[in-house]
N, C-alpha and C positions, 0 to 999 in steps of 0.2 A: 483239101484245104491245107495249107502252110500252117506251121508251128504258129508265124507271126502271127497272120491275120485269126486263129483260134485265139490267140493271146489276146489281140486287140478287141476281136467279141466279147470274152470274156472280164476283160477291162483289169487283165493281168500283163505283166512281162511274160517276153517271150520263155526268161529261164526260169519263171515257173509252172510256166507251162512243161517244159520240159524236166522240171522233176516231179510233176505227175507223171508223164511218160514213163521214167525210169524209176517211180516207184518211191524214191525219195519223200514227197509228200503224197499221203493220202486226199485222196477225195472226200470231201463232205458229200451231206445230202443233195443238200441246195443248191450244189456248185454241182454234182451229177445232175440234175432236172435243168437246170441251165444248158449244161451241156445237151442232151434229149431234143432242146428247146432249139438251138443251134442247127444240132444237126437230122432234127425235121424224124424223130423215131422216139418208138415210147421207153421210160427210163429202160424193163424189161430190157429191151434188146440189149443190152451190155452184161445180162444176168447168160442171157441166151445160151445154153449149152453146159454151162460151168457147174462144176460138183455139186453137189448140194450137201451141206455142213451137216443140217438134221438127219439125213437119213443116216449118215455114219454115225451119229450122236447114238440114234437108237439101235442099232446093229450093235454097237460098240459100247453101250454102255457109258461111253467117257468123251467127250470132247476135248482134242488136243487144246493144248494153251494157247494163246494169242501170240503171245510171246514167241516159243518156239515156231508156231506159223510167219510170223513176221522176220523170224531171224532164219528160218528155211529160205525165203522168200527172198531173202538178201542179199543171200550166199552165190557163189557164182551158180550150182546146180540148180539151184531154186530159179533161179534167172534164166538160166539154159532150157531148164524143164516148161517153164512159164513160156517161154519167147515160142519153142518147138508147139507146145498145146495148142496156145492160139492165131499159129499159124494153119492150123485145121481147122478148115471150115466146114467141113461135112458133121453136124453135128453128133448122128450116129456112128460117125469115125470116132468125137470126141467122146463118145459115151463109152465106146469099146475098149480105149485107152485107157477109162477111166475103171471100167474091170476088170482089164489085165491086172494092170497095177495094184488092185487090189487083192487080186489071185496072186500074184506072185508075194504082197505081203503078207497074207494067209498064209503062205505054203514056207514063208521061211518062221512063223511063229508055231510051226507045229514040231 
């Protein structure tokens, strides 16, 4: 489906559709379930495979700021890192990825 015609479902412009794409604007709830709604799949599958916040919460003791996640997020690496991640679709790829990563920042905190 075209940027436009999601845009026209959604009964948005096309460029804001396009900075949801780029991250620019966040998605709401409402506007996710819309989307689901759209494109015929339950909210779930856009969570499908992706870290999960709590368990590093309790591993960690600490939950990173929003802030910092949003300004990582921004950055060109954050963008480079995001765009690569979810171009794997094997989910068990993306889970392997996601303990390296965390291995490698274990081992430089030691």
């Amino acid at each position: 489906m075209s940027q436009e015609k999601l845009a026209e479902r959604l009964g948005l412009t096309f460029q804001q559709v396009q900075k949801y794409e780029r991250g620019t604007n966040r998605i709401s709830a409402s506007r996710l379930q819309h989307l689901a709604q759209i494109f015929d799949v339950p909210v779930q599958f856009f969570f499908d495979g992706a870290p999960r916040l709590a368990v590093s919460v309790r591993k960690n003791k600490q939950a990173p700021s929003m802030g910092f996640v949003d300004d990582f997020l921004a950055g060109a690496e954050g963008k480079a890192l995001t765009k690569a991640f979810l171009q794997i679709k094997d989910v068990t790829v993306r889970h392997s990825v996601v303990h390296m990563v965390e291995a490698l920042a274990q081992s430089g905190n030691q």
